[in-house]
GUFI-171828 format. One record per residue (C-alpha): chain; x, y, z; residue in three letters. Coordinates in steps of 0.1 Angstrom, whole numbers, plus 5000, padded with zeros to 4 digits. Layout:
cadena = A | X = X | Y = Y | Z = Z | residuo = ALA
...
***
This chain:
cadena = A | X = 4453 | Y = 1819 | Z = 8615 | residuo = UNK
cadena = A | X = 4451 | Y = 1814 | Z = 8576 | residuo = UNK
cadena = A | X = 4476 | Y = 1790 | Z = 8578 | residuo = UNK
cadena = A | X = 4460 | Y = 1769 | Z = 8607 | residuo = UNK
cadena = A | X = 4428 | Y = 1775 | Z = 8584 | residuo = UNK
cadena = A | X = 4443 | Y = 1752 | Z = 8555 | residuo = UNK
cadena = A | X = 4466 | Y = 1729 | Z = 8574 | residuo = UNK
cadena = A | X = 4453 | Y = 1693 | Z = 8579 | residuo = UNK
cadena = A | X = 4446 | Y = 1697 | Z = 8615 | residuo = UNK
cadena = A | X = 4429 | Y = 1733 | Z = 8606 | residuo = UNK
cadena = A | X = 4406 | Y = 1716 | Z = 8581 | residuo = UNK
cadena = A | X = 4395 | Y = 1686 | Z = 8601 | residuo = UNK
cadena = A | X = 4390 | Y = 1712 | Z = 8628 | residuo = UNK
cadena = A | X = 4360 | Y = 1732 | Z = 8604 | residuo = UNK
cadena = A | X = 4349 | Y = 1698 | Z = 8597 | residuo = UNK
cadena = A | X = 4341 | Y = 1690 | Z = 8628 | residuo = UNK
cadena = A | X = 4329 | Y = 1722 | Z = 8639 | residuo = UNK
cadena = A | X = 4303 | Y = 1725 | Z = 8609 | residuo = UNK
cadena = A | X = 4294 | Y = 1686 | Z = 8613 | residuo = UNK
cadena = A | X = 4283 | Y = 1694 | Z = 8651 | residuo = UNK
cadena = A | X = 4265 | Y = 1722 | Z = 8639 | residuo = UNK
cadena = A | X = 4248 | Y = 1705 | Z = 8613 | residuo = UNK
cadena = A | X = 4242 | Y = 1674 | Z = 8639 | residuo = UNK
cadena = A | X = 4217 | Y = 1698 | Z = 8656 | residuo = UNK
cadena = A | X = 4200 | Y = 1710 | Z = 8624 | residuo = UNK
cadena = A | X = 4193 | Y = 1671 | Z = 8615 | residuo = UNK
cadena = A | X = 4184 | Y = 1663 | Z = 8649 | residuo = UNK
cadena = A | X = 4157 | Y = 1698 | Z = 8643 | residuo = UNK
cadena = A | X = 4146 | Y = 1690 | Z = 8610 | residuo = UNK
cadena = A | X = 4137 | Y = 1651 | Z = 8622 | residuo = UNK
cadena = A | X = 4117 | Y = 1664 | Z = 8653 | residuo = UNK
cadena = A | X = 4096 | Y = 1682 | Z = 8630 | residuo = UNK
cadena = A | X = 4094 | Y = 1658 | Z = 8606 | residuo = UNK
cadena = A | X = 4080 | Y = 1637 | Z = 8622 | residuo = UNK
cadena = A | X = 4047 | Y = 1655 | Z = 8632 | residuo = UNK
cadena = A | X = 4039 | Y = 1639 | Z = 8598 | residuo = UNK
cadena = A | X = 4031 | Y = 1610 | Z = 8617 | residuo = UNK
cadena = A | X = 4014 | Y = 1619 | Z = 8647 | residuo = UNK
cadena = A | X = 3989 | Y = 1644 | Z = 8634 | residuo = UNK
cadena = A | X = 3969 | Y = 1635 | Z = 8601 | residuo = UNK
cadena = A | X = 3951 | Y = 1666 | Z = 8601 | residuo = UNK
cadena = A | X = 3984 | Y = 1684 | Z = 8596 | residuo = UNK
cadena = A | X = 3975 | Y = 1711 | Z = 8616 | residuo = UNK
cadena = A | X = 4009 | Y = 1701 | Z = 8641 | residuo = UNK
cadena = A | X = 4030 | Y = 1695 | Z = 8614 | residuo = UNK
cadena = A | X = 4021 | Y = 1732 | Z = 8597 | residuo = UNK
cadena = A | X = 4018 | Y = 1748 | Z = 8631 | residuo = UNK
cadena = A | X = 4060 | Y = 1732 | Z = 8634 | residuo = UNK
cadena = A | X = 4070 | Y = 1743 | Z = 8597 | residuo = UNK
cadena = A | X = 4049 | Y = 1779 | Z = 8600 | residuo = UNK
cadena = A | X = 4073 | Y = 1781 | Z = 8631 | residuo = UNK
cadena = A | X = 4104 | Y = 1774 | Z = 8614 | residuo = UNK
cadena = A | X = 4096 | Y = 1796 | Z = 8583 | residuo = UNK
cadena = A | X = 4090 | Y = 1825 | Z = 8605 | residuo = UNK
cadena = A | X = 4114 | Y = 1826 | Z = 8634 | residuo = UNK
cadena = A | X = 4138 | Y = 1853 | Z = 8638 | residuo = UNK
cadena = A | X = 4165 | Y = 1831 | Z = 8648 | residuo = UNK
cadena = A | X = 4160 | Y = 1802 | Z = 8623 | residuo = UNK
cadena = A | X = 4159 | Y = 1832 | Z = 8597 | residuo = UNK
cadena = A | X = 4192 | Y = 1841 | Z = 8609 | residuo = UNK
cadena = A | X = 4207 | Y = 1805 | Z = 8613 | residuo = UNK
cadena = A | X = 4197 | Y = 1795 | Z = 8580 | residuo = UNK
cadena = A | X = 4222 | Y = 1813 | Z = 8558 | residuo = UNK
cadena = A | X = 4248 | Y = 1800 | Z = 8583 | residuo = UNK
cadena = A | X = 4235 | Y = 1767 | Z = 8577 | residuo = UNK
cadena = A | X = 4238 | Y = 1767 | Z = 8540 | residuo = UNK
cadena = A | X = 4272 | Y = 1780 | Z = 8544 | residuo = UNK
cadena = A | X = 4282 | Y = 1750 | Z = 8572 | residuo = UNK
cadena = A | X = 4268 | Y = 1727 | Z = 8540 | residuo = UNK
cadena = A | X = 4291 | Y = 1742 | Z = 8515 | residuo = UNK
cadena = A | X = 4321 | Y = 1742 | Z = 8538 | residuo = UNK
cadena = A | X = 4318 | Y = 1708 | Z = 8550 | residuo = UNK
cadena = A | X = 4318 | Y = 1695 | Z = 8521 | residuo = UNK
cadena = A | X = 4343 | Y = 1710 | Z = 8506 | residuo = UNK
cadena = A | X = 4365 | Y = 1704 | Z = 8537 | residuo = UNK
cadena = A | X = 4357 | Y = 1665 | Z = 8530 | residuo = UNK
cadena = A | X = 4365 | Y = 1667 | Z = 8495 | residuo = UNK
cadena = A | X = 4399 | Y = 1685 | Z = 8499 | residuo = UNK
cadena = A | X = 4409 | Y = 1660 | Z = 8527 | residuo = UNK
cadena = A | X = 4398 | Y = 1627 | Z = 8507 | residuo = UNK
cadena = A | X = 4418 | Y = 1638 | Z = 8483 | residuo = UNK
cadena = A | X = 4450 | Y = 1647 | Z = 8503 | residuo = UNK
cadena = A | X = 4444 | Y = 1614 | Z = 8521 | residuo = UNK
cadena = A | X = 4445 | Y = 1599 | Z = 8491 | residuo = UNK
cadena = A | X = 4479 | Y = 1614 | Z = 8479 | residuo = UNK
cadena = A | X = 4493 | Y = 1606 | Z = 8512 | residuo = UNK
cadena = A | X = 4487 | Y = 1568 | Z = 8516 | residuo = UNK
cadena = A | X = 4517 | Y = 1545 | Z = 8507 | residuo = UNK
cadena = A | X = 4515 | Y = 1524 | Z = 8479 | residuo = UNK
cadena = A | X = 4520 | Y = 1493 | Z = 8494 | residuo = UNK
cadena = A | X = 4486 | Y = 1499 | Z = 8521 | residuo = UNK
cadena = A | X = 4470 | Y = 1468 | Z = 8527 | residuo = UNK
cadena = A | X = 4431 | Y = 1467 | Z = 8526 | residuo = UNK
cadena = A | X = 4434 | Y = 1441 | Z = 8552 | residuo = UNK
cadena = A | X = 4453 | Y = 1463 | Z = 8577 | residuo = UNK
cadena = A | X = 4428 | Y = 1490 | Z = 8571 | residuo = UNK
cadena = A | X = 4397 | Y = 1471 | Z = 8578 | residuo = UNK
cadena = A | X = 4412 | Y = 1453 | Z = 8616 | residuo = UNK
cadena = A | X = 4418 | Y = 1492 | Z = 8626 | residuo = UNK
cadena = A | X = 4388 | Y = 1511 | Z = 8611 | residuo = UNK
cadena = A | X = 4351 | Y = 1506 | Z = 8602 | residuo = UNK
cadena = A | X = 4336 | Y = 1504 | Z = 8572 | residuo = UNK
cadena = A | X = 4316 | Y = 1537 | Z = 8574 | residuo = UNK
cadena = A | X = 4351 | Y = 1555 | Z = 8584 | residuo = UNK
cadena = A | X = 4367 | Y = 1541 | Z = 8549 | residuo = UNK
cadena = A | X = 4337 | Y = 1553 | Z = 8530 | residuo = UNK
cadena = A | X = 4329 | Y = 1584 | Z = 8546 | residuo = UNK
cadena = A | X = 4335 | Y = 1601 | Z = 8512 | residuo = UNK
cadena = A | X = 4310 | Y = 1580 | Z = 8493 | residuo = UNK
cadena = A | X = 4284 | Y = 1579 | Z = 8520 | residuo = UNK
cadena = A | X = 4287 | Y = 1619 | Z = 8525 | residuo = UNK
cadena = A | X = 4281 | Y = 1618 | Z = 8485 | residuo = UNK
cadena = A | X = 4248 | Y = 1599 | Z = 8485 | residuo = UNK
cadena = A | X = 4236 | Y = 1614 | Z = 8513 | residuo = UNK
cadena = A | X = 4240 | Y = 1650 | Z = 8491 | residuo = UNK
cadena = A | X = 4224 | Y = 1633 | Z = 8466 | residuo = UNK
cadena = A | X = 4200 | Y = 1629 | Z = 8488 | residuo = UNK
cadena = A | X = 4198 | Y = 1664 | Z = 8497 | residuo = UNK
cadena = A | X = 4197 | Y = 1678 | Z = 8464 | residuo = UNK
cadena = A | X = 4162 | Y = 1656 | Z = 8460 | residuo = UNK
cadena = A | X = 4143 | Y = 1668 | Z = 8493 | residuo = UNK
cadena = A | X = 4155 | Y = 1702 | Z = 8482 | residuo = UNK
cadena = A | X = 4140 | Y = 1703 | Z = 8441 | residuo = UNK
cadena = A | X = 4106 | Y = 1686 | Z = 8457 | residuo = UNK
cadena = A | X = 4103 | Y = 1704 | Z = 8489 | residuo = UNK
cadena = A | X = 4126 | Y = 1730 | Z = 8504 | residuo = UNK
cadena = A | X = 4127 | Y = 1751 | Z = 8469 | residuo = UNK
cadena = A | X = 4089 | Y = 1753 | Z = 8467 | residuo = UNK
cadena = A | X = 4081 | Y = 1758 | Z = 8506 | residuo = UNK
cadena = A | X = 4112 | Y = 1790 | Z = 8502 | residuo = UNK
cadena = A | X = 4110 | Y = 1806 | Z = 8472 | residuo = UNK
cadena = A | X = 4071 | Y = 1792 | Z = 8454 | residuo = UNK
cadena = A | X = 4048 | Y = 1798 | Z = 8482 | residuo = UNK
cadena = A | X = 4022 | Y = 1803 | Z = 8455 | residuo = UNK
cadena = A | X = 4020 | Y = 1765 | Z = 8448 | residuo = UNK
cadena = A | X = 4007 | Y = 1761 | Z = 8485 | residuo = UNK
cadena = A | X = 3973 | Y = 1765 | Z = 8499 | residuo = UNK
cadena = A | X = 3968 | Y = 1779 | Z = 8529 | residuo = UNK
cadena = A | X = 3948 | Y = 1768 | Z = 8563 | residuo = UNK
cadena = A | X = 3933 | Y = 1784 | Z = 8588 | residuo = UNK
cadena = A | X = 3950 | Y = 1771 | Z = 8622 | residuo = UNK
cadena = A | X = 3940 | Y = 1787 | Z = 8658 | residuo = UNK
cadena = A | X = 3926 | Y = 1813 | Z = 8643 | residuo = UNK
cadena = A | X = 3955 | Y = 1828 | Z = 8615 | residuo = UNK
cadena = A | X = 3962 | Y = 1817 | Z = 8580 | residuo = UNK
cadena = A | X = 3993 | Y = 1801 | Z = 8573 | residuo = UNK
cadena = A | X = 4011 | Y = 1781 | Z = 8546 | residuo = UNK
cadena = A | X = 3994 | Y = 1742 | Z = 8542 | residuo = UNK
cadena = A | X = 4030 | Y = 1727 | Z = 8539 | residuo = UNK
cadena = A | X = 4019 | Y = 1693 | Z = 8555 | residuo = UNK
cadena = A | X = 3998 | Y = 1687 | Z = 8517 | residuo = UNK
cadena = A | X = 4028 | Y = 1692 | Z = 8498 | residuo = UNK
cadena = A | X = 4049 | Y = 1672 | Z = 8517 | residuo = UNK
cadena = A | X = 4020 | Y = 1646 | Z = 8522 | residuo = UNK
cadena = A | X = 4007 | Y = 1644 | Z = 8495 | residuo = UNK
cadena = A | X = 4047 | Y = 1631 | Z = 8479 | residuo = UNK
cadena = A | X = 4046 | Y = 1603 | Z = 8500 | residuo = UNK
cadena = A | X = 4016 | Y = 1589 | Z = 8493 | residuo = UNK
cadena = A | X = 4017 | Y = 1594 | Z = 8456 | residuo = UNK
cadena = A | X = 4053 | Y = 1582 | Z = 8449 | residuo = UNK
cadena = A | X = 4068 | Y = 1548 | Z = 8462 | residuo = UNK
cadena = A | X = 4098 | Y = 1555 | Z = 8445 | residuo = UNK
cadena = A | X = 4101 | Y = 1587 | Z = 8466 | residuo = UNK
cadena = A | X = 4094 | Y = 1566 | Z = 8495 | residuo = UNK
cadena = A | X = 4123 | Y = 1539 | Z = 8485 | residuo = UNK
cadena = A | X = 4143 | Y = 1568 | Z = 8482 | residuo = UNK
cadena = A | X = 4138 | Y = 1585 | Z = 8514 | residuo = UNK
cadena = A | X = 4139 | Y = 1557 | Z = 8533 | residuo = UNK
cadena = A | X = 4175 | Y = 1551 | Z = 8516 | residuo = UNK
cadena = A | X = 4186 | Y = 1582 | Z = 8526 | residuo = UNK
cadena = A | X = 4178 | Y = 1581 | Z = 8561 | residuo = UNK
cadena = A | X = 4199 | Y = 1546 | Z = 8562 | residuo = UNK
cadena = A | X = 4226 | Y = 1563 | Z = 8542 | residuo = UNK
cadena = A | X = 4225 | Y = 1593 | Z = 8563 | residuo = UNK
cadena = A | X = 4226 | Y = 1572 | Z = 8599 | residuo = UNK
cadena = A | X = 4256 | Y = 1556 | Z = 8588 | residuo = UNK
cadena = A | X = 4273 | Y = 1586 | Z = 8576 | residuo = UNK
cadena = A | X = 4268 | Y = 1592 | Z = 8614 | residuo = UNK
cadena = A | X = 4276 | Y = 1567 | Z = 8631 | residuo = UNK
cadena = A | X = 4313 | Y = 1576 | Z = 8625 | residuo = UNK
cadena = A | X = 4310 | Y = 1613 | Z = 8615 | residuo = UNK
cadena = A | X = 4298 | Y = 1624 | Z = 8655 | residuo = UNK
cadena = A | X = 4318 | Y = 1605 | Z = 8672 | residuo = UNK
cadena = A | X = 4349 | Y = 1613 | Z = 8648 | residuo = UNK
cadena = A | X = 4339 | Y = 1654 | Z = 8654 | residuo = UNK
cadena = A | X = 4346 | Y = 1653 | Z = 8687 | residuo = UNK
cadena = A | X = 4380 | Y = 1629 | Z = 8688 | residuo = UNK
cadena = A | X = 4391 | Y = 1663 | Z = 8666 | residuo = UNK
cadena = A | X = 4378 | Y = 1688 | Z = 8690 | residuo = UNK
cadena = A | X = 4401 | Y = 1667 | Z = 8719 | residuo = UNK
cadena = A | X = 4380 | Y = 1642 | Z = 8736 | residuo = UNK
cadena = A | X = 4402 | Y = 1612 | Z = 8728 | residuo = UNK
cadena = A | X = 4409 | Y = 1593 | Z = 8755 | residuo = UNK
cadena = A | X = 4398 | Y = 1556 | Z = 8759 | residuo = UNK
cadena = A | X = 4373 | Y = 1562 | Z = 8783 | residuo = UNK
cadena = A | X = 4355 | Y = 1590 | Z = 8762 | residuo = UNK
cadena = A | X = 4362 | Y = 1574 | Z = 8731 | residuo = UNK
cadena = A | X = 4344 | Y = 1545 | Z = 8738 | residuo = UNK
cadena = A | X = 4312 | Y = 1566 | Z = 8757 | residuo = UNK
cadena = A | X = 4313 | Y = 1590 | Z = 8721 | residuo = UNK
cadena = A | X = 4312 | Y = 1559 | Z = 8701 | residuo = UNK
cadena = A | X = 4278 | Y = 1546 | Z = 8714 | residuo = UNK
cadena = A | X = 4269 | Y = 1578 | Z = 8716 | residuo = UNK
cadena = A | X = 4273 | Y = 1579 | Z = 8680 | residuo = UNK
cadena = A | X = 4258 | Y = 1548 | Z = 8675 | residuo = UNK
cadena = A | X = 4222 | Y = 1554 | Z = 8694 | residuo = UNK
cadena = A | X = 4224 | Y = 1585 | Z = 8677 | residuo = UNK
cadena = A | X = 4229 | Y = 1574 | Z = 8639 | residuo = UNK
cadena = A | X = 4200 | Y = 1546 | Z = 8649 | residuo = UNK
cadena = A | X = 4179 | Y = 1572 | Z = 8659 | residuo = UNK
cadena = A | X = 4185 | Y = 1592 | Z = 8634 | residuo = UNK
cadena = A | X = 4185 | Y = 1567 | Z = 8604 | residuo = UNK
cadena = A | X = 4152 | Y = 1553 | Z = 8621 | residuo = UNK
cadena = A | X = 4129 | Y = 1584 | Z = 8625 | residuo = UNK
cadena = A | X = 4137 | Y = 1596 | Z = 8587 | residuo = UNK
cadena = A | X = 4129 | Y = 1559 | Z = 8573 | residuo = UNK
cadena = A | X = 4094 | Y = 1556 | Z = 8595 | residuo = UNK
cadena = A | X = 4079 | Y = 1586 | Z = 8581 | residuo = UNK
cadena = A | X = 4079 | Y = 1572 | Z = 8542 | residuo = UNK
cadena = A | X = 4068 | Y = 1541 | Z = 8555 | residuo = UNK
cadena = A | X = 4039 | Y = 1555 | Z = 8577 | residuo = UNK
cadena = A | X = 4024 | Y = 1570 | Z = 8546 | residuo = UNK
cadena = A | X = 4031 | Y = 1531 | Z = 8526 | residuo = UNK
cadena = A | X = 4013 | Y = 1514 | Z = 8547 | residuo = UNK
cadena = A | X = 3986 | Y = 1537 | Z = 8561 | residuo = UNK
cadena = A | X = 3975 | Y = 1554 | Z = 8524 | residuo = UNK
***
């Protein structure tokens, strides 16, 4: 097992096994997002984090999350590199470009500004929301008192356009990190014939849209509305 574990095929297998796993966590963490937008009392978007924060099974999930993080990137880091040892020295760029896409030959540098990413919406929210709740107010909502997230988080995006530039950024970054990255996933897991390969691709391609999309309109909600 240890030794399918480090092999290459063992390695690209944990990548895509922690890349579909952290597929649903984005898809999650957009749809509640993106009550920012729709409720500018905050009371849904509190009501959706309050729910998140509390859940037994999001409590659970969450340590398992961070792990799937730390793993997949490592995973990508270790097989860059070993990709990078193996290719011949006389590789032509222009071969490389008629067989693969641009997001496929980058996935290394895109996966790196995404975490960039990361490490941002982390320090300004996801540090202070988990282990500061001091620094937020609380609202009353249906009755019960619970954490006013939606001011902290609101109150970023209108204050900061360079925030907002960045955010939106990372949601483009993040979509095409994506766009090959889900598709790729499952060629690993087996479905790689043509037929499915070409059904996964746009697949992966409505999905990275959709994706890239929803994380770039909040920002840009709170430019042009405050």
């Amino acid at each position: 097992m240890s030794n399918f574990l480090f092999a290459s095929i063992g390695k690209k297998f944990i990548m895509s096994i922690s890349g579909i796993f952290l597929f649903l966590f984005i898809s999650v963490h957009l749809t509640v997002n993106l009550l920012l937008i729709f409720d500018d009392s905050g009371e849904l978007f509190n009501l959706g984090a309050h729910f998140m924060a509390t859940n037994l099974i999001i409590k659970i999930v969450e340590p398992i999350l961070g792990l799937g993080f730390v793993v997949h990137i490592l995973w990508s880091l270790v097989l860059s590199y070993q990709n990078f040892m193996a290719r011949p020295i006389g590789y032509l760029t222009k071969s490389r470009s008629v067989s693969s896409t641009w997001a496929s030959r980058n996935m290394l540098i895109l996966g790196s500004l995404v975490l960039v990413f990361l490490v941002i919406h982390i320090i300004n929210f996801f540090w202070d929301i988990k282990f500061n709740p001091g620094k937020l107010n609380t609202v009353y909502i249906n009755g019960g008192e619970i954490e006013d997230t939606y001011t902290l988080v609101a109150s970023l995006f209108k204050a900061s356009v360079i925030y907002d530039i960045l955010y939106i950024i990372g949601g483009i970054l993040l979509g095409i990190h994506l766009s090959h990255g889900f598709w790729s996933s499952f060629q690993t897991l087996g479905l790689n014939n043509r037929n499915w390969m070409k059904r996964l691709q746009r697949i992966s391609y409505i999905y990275a849209v959709i994706i890239a999309t929803g994380f770039a309109i909040i920002p840009l909600y709170f430019l042009i509305k405050f």
